[in-house]
C-alpha positions as CSV (number, residue, x, y, z in Angstrom):
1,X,0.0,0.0,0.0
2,X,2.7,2.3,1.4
3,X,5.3,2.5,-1.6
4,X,8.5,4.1,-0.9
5,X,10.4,6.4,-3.6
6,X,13.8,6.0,-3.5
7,X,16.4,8.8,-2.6
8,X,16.8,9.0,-6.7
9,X,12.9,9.4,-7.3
10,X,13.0,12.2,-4.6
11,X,15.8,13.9,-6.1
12,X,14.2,13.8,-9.5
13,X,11.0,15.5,-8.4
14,X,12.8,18.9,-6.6
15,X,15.2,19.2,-9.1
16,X,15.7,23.0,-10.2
17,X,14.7,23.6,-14.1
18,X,17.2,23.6,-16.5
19,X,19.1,27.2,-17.1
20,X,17.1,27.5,-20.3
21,X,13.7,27.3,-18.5
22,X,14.6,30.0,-15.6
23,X,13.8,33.5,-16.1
24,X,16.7,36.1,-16.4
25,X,17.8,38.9,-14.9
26,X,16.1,41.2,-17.2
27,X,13.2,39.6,-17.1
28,X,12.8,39.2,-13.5
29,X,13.4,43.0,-13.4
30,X,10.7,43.8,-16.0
31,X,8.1,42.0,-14.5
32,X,9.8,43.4,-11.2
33,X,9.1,47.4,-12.2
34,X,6.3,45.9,-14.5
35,X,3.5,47.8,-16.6
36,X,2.1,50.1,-13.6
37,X,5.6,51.8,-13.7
38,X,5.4,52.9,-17.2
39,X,1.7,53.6,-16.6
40,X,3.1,56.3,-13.9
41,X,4.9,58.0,-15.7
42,X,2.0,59.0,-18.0
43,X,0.2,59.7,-14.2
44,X,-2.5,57.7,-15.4
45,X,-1.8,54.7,-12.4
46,X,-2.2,55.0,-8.5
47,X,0.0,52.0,-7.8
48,X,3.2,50.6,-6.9
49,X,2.6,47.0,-7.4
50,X,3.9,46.6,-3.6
51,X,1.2,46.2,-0.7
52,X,1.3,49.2,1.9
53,X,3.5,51.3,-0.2
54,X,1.6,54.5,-2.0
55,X,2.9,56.1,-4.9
56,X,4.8,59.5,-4.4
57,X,3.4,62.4,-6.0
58,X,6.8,64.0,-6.4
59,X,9.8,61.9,-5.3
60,X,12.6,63.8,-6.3
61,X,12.4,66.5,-3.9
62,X,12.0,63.9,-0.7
63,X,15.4,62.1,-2.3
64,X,17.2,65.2,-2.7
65,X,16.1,66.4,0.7
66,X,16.7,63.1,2.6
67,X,20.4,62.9,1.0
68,X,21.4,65.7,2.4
69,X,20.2,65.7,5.5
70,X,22.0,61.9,5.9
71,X,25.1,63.8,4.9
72,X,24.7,66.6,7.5
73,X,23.6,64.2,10.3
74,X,26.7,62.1,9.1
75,X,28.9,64.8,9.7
76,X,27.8,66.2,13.0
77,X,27.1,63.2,14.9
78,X,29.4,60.4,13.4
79,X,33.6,60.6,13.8
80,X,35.4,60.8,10.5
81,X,37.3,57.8,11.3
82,X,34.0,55.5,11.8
83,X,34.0,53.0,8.7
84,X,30.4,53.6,9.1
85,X,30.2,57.1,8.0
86,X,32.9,56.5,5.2
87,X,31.0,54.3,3.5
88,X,27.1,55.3,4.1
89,X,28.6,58.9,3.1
90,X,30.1,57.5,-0.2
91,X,27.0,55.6,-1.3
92,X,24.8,58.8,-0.5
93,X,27.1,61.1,-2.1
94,X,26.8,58.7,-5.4
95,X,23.1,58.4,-4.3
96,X,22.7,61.9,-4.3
97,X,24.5,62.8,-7.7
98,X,22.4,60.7,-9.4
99,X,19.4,62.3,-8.1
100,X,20.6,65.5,-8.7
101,X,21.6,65.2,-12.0
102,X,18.6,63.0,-13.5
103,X,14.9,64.5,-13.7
104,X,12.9,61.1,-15.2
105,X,12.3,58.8,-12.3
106,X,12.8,56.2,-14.2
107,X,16.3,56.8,-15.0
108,X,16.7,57.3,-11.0
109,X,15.5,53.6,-10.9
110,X,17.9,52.4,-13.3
111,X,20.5,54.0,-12.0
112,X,20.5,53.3,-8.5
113,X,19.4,49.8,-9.5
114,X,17.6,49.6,-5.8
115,X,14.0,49.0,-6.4
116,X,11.2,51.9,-7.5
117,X,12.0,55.4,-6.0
118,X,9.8,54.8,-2.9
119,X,11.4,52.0,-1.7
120,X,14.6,54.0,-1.8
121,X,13.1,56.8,-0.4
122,X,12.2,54.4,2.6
123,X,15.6,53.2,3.0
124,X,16.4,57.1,2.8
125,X,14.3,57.9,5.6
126,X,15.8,54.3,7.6
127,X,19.0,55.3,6.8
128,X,18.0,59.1,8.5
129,X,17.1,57.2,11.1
130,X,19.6,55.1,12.1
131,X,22.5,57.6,12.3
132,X,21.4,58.7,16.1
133,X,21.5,55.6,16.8
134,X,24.8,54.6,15.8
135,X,26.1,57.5,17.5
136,X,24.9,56.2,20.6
137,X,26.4,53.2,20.3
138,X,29.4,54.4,19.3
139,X,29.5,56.7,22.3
């Protein structure tokens, strides 16, 4: 009644697809930013795709904003010498060019290559938040 598979049978039902069958890069990342974000640019769609996250109106501002206020909190509360400012400065500093000199959202996007612009602006706003803290535990 019972009829046992072998380790063989087992193997053979959870094995991966072959590399021709799995989706690429690029196509994980088109289906990733999918239609709603070419949709938003013509302001025609009122979502991201992701649950609990609203679209924003006008991100650029909030990035620009949130960059540099990471870069002034950087610099008053964290030593030069922390590895921690060095490097969060130098990926905001690259963050924040890119911003600064791109206008089309979705060239932001491709550029960062870190999700859609309001999940970066999230991690802008963690990232705000987070430098007190280090301090504190630096202290």
């Amino acid at each position: 009644m019972f009829r046992t598979r072998t380790l063989f049978q087992v193997v053979q039902k959870v094995r991966p697809r072959p590399v021709e069958d799995r989706p690429t890069d690029s196509s994980i990342r088109r289906y990733r930013l999918g239609a709603h974000r070419e949709s938003l640019s013509l302001g025609c769609c009122a979502t991201t795709g992701l649950r609990g996250i609203e679209v924003h109106p006008n991100p650029r501002p909030v990035l620009l904003d949130l960059y540099r206020k990471t870069l002034s909190d950087l610099a008053t509360h964290i030593p030069e010498h922390a590895v921690y400012r060095q490097a969060t400065t130098a990926i905001t500093q690259h963050r924040l060019n890119v911003v600064e000199q791109t206008e089309d959202v979705a060239k932001i996007e491709e550029a960062l290559n870190a999700g859609q612009i309001e999940e970066i602006i999230i991690a802008a706003e963690d990232e705000l938040k987070l430098i007190p803290k280090m301090a504190e535990w630096k202290a």
